[in-house]
Steps between C-alpha positions, in 0.01 A plus 500: 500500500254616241141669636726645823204770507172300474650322782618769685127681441322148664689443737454833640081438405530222763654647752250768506213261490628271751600861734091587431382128604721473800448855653133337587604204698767777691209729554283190682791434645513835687169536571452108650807579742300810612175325552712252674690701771173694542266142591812366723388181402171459502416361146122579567620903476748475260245345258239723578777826461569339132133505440445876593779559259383338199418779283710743652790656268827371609715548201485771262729361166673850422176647473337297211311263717380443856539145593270434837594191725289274324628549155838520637435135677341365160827627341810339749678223522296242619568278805409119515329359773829320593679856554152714591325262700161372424262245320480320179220276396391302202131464477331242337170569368267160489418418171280204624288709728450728140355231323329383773301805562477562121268165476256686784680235741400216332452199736250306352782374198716270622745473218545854532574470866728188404693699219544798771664293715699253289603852302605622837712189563661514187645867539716384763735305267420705166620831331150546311262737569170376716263558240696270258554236803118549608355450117735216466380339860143545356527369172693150643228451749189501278617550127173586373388767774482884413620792693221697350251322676646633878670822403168613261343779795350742480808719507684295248161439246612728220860369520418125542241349294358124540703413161786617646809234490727469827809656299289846499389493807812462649572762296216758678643359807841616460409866387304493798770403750702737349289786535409384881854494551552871389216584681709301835806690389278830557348459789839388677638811388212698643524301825890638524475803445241560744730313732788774419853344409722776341561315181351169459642298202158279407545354160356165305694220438519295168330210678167513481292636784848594744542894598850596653471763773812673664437732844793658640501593820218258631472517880217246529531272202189249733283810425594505122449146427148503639430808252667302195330196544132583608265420206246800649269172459279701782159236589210545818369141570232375767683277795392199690467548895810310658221243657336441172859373382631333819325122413653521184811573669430186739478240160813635345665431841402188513489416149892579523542272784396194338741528218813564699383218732471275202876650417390705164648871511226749489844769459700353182208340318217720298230210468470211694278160445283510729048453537332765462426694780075507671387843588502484896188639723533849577642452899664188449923362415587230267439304795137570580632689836354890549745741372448701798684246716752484260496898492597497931732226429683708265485792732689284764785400286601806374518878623235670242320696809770729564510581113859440483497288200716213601433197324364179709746288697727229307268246646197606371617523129436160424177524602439866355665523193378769354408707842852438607619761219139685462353497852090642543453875563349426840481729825359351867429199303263608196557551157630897509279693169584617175656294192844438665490130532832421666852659471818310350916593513597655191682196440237316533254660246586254217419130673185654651423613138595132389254351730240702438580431127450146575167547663387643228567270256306242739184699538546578845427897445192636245727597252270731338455755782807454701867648458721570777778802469799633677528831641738723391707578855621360738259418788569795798458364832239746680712441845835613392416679198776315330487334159532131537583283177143325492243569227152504510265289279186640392175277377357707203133422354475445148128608395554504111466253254800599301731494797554846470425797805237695511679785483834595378740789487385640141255702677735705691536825362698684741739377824723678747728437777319640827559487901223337678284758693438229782715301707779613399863575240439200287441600137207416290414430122189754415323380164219651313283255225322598269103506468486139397762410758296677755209308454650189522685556856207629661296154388814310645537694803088499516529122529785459691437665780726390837681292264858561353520597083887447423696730326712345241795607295749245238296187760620617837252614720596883648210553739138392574351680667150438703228657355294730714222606261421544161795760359371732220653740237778304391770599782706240696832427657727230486645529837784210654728672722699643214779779523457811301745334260324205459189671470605738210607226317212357521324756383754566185489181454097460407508832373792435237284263329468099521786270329337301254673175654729447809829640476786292691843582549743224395812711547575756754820657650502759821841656571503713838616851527812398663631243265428742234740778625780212593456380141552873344811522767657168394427600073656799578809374647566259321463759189717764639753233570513332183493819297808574678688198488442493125623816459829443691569223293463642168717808599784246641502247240406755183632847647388785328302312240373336804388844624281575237327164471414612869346803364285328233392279841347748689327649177357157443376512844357837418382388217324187641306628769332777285439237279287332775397806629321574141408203427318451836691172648473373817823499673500173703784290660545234253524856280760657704714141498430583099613848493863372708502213295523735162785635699692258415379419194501867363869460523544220273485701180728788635718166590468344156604841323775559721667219471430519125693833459773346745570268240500758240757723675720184556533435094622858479192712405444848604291590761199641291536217283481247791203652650317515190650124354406377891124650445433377161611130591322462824178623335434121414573328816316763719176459257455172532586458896264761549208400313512142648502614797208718401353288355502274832344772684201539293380151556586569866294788517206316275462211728639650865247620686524811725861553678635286232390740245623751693849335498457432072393845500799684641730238325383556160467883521839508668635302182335777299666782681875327565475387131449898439771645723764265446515540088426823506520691815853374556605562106387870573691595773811263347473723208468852667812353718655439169406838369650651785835331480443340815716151626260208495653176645344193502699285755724556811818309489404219685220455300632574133561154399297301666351185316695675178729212459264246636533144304303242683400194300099504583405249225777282627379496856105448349487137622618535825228820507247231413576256754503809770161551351382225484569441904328847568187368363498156600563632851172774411268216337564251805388726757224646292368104460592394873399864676331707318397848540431774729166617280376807597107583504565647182467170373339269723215735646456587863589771756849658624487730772848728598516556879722703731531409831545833710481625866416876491609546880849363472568553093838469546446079593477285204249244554645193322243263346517134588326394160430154567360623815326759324391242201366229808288777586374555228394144394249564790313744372483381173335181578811287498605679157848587525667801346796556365708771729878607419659822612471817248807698549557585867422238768179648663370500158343188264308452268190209565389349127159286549192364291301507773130538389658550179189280380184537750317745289139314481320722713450916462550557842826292499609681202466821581661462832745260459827717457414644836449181649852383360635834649358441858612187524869656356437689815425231705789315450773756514357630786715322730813720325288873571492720820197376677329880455512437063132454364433356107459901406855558627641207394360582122671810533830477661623115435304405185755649261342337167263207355412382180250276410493291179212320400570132301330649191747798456792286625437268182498799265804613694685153407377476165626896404858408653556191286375672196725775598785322524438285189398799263807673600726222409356485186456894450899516547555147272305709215665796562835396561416274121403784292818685611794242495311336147611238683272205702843348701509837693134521553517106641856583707305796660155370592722127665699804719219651626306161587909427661439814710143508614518050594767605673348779711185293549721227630661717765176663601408142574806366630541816757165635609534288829845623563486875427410724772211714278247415265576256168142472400396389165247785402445785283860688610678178402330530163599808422876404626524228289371730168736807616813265525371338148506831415822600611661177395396532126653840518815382616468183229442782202823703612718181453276388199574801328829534545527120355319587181757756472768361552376237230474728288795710544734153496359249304862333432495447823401163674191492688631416855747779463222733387230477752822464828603855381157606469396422829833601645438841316193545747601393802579898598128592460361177603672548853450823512118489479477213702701659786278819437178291501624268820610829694161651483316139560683467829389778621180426418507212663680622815243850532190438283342375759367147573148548223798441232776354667372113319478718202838640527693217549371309220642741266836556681504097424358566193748777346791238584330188352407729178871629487652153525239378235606771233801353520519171576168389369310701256874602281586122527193380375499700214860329421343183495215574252689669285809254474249249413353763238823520402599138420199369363580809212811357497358168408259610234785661372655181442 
């Protein structure tokens, strides 16, 4: 072997650089196992010992450098959520609510407002950007109106001239977006590190306006998604007095009564034709009767005086629509004070916001001054002092012409997280304004004097307080029964800066603690256990030989996970399935040169001959398996998102590595063997000769192949018509929640889930929207899949609180399954083992990246395979295989997911199954493609059917081999992993033996055919 010592010299580079990389994640290691024994426990501790140790010194790299924890941290392997624990979010930053507040909220232009909203439509079902859709929407609604004409401001003037056309303005608009969105991407970064995750991953996404953020570790991921999404949008507005409100209240009531007594919906419809409404006489109803006797009427027919917040009795809801779900604020029978007008369930929030929608479209309310809000918490009941699931609606006084407040949160210069010094522990917001600020909060609270001013923050109202007199030099508090938590947020929040538009999460995943350290358990085992099982079977089937491809194994695993470690991967589940997975694979070029030198010894050639003969010819076929399978991992890892990167990522570094160890590690220590006169055997007896003499007639048997083919997909492609799919969220949008049923006083009693039970249940509390619940692994635990409020996202309120609405009513209806003593905070914690959220926006992207994935690959390996062969029959032979393998996969996902006892959903994992056994097949498909050009080459007297039946015979030792290899190690994926990748797992056990067959008995075949018809229209010509 020719440069023995460059080789020698780099290998021995790497090892020392992976030693230096991993020596950090060891040293975290140790110290995390100390800071562990020492907290017993108690995260809380254990996070707060880390934090005292974040610039100490804890390893000292043979005196050259002093590494303290937090450089050693930023330099280990690192842990996905799936393994760690934790929260992942994909934040969407509005580029409407940009453009919007770039035109100075423009209102008065109503094909602006029309192209906002068509624009808005149109994302939904489009892959352009929104400025494209939204100049587009604007130029189809009114052709010859201009852009500069709304967006000319006086911030904009000397960028946007009158004579500007809409093409350049839309061009200002989208360096503007841009910039707010860096300036978004900023401020959420400034918002998390005050919050303190040890290393947050935050990063922007190609799509326009979306920011990836990663916390490990997350304890309270509620907490975290009120600190990502908050806009900082801080506003102090006047209020009306409940009583000034409570008439208006009285016509909506009644104004909703008359159309569902005429049978119109006042829920599912937005307008409805009906006259026009007459302003009523202060005092008086709809029917000219004195709204105080309708005020002690509703008193009697519901239970408002004790404050409990029940809603009025079934009979009364006919009468009292909208009081039946939003009943007066009334104590001893009068209209209580303040600008809390009524209270409404949480689930209730968005048809009380319909009908007051409706209302307004009908005139009932003065438009111009009047806006009702939500608070931000739960109402507390002031008996029990427990939080109920009602929320208060506030009546707040607009005073300005332009809609806007008369004072908002760009005055405050300065805010902190205090304790109130009176009446009590609860936690206040302490701002400072500045002079101009000042001035303007002592005129409001001048004139508003035993009246509420609300606070409010992104359009949900956080306190309002009643003003006592006139409050000077430019201090207040924003005080609403908030924990010291929730009031340090706060103040981070408005003190990190304002988002220039809302920022919304559209994809989120929360793995617990707990199912983090079973996940590392399971990726462990199943690693140590298919590492060994490999290694047994190369040192039985290949003996000594075998020995040392064992060797070269554990250097590529040496090799690989420096490799990560340097290169700063995340080491996630999926990743770990990877880094098994290139077990197996990793010994398919040992296999292929092995058996290559086993034929060289059997025509009589020495053994330094054969080794170096068996080398040189599997060059070739190693090549081109490997880069196609490279290849395929690329446009994995390009259009995966998270784990499934992680999985690309492991598989095409681990490609890197085995391709590495296997040509040259091995051909070292074969030739120091060598040197040394040492006995190198490459069989046992009972494995000498296997497949040596093998004759089978594979292009004989192709049409009976075909029909057996042809019935596997027919089979597939009828239940895919007639059944369908299990689609996961990944592509349909919606929530999946993983829960574990468990009794802490008697641990040792499975609780086993009834889940149609469980699922009838939960139809209640989702307003007669049934889930879909099917046991995860064990039987106390399932996993619930729902789009339940998947779409009510009209309202602020609603939005912001509508994950832990979803969550409570989880609660609600599990309950039943819980020890009576388990509150929401406990069941969070102890059953709620993971959720993921996926908003229909991403899960469109998601679809759209999986069948360009799949299709770009196919056509990635046609080209490849193409320039190669020189030849398009075994670039057509290949790319027919691999659509054989992956219908036929996707038929028995379909055709099984109701009769398998785990997971066979149709979502990102599935994707990147069907592109790894692609991948694995077209490796596979090269070997025996290879070995057929040879042969062709080598025997051209030969006939063709003759030629390619020896050529694939000639392979059958390493195409068993590998596929034994590869089907060991899946199985015990599949049987350990753990139940995340169990769907996963199986697919590819399937698919290994579906791309082995189709080598063969497909893809070779094929081939046959195109050629042989090559072949005898040359003949004719000829003639």
């Amino acid at each position: 072997m020719r440069n023995k010592g460059i080789i020698r010299v780099f290998a021995v580079l790497m090892a020392l650089v992976c030693l230096y990389q991993l020596l950090f994640t060891w040293r975290t290691y140790i110290v995390e196992k100390e800071a562990r024994a020492l907290s017993a426990g108690d995260y809380d501790k254990e996070r707060e010992y880390l934090d005292s140790l974040s610039n100490t010194v804890i390893f000292n790299f043979i005196g050259l450098r002093k590494y303290t924890y937090r450089e050693c941290k930023e330099r280990e392997i690192n842990l996905g959520l799936d393994l760690k624990g934790g929260m992942n979010v994909i934040l969407e930053v509005s580029v409407a609510d940009v453009v919007r507040a770039l035109s100075n909220y423009n209102n008065v232009d109503t094909t602006f407002n029309k192209a906002l909203a068509l624009a808005t439509q149109m994302q939904q079902n489009s892959q352009d950007d929104f400025l494209t859709l939204f100049g587009r929407a604007f130029n189809s609604l009114d052709p010859n109106a201009r852009l500069a004409s709304v967006f000319r401001t006086p911030e904009l003037s000397d960028k946007i001239n009158f004579n500007s056309s809409n093409s350049d303005v839309i061009g200002v608009l989208r360096k503007e977006a841009n910039g707010a969105i860096d300036n978004a991407f900023n401020i959420i970064r400034s918002r998390i590190d005050k919050f303190g995750v040890v290393q947050p991953n935050i990063q922007r996404l190609e799509t326009q306006g979306r920011i990836l953020v990663e916390l490990p570790g997350v304890k309270d991921p509620k907490r975290v998604e009120k600190l990502l999404e908050g806009s900082a949008n801080l506003e102090f507005w006047e209020t009306y007095e409940n009583a000034e409100v409570y008439d208006y209240l009285v016509k909506v009531n009644e104004f909703i009564r008359d159309l569902e007594s005429a049978g119109l919906s006042a829920v599912k419809n937005d307008t409805v034709a009906v006259g026009a409404e007459q302003p009523l006489p202060s005092g008086a109803n709809a029917a000219g009767q004195d709204t105080s006797d309708l005020l002690g009427r509703l008193v009697q027919a519901s239970d408002t005086l004790k404050m409990t917040g029940d809603t009025l009795q079934q009979d009364a809801t006919k009468e009292y629509p909208l009081f039946s779900i939003l009943p007066p604020r009334v104590y001893n029978g009068q209209l209580m004070g303040g600008s809390v007008v009524g209270m409404a369930l949480s689930t209730d929030i968005e048809k009380v916001n319909r009908y007051l929608k409706l209302a307004g479209e009908k005139d009932i309310f003065p438009q111009k001054s009047l806006r009702f809000l939500w608070g931000v918490k739960p109402w507390k009941n002031p008996e029990t002092k427990k939080e109920t699931d009602y929320f208060e609606l506030h009546a707040i006084k607009i005073t300005g012409r332009d809609g806007r407040p008369p004072l908002s949160g760009d005055v405050i210069i300065d805010t902190r997280a205090d304790f109130r010094q009176q009446g009590g522990s609860s936690a206040e917001v302490s701002m400072t304004m500045n002079h101009e600020g000042a001035q303007v909060w002592a005129s409001m609270t001048k004139a508003n004097k035993n009246r509420c001013i609300a606070i409010v923050l992104d359009d949900v109202v956080y306190s309002a307080p009643n003003v006592n007199e006139e409050i000077t030099g430019g201090r207040s508090q924003i005080t609403g029964d908030f924990t010291i938590n929730e009031a340090t947020d706060l103040a981070n929040i408005l003190k990190s800066g304002r988002l220039p538009a809302k920022a919304e999460i559209i994809q989120s995943e929360v793995v617990g603690p707990t199912l983090g350290k079973e996940s590392i358990q399971a990726g462990l085992m199943s690693f140590l256990m298919a590492l060994i099982i490999v290694m047994v079977y190369l040192a039985f089937y290949y003996n000594s030989a075998g020995a040392v491809a064992d060797i070269a194994l554990l250097v590529n695993m040496f090799f690989l996970m420096g490799v990560l470690a340097s290169l700063g991967a995340v080491l996630t589940l999926p990743g770990i399935a990877g880094i098994v997975l290139t077990l197996g694979m990793a010994d398919d070029a040992n296999i292929i040169i092995f058996e290559r030198i086993r034929e060289e010894l059997r025509a009589g050639k020495g053994l330094r001959l054969a080794v170096a003969d068996g080398y040189k010819n599997a060059y070739s076929a190693i090549i081109d398996g490997n880069v196609t399978t490279f290849l395929t991992g690329l446009v994995l890892y390009a259009f995966g998102s998270g784990p499934i990167q992680g999985f690309a990522t492991t598989l095409v570094l681990g490609i890197l590595t085995s391709l590495f160890c296997s040509i040259f590690i091995s051909r070292l220590i074969f030739e120091r063997m060598m040197d040394a006169n040492r006995t190198i055997k490459f069989s046992v007896p009972f494995t000498a000769n296997v497949f040596s003499k093998a004759k089978f007639n594979f292009i004989g048997f192709r049409k009976r192949a075909y029909l057996i083919s042809g019935f596997l997909l027919a089979i597939g492609l009828g239940s895919i018509l007639f059944q369908g799919f299990n689609m996961g969220i990944d592509f349909t949008g919606g929530r999946s929640y993983t829960v574990r049923f468990i009794d802490k006083e008697h641990p040792q009693e499975m609780i086993k889930v009834n889940t149609q039970e469980l699922q009838s249940s939960l139809r209640a509390v989702f307003d007669n929207n049934a889930p879909e619940v099917k046991t995860f692994g064990a039987d106390n635990q399932v996993k619930i899949t729902t789009d339940y409020l998947m779409k009510g996202k009209n309202d602020a309120t609603f939005t912001a609180n509508i994950d832990s609405i979803v969550e409570s009513r989880l609660y609600e209806g599990v309950k039943f399954l819980l020890p009576q003593s388990v509150t929401i905070e406990q069941f969070r914690t102890d059953n709620l083992m993971s959720s993921q959220k996926v908003g229909a926006s991403i899960a469109d992207d998601i679809k759209r990246n999986a069948v360009i994935a799949v299709l770009l690959s196919l056509v990635v390996i046609f080209l490849y395979i193409f320039y190669r062969f020189r030849n398009w029959q075994f670039g057509l032979g290949a790319v027919i295989a691999l659509f054989h393998d992956a219908l036929i996969i996707i038929g028995m996902y379909s055709l099984l997911y109701k009769l398998v006892p785990f997971s066979l959903e149709v979502d990102q994992h599935f994707i990147a199954a069907i592109l790894t056994i692609i991948g694995y097949s077209i490796n596979d498909t090269v070997i025996v493609f290879d070995r057929i050009r040879e042969y062709v080459t080598n025997y051209p007297k030969r006939g063709m059917r003759e030629v390619y039946n020896a050529a694939i015979n000639s392979t059958l030792g390493r195409t068993m081999n590998t596929s034994l290899s590869t089907m060991f190690v899946l199985l015990i994926i599949f049987l350990f992993g753990g139940e995340m990748i169990r769907g996963f797992s199986f697919a590819l056990l399937i698919g290994i033996f579906v791309g082995t067959y189709s080598s063969v008995f497909a893809a070779a075949p094929i081939v046959y055919e195109l050629m042989k018809k090559k072949e005898k229209n040359r003949k004719v010509e000829k003639k």
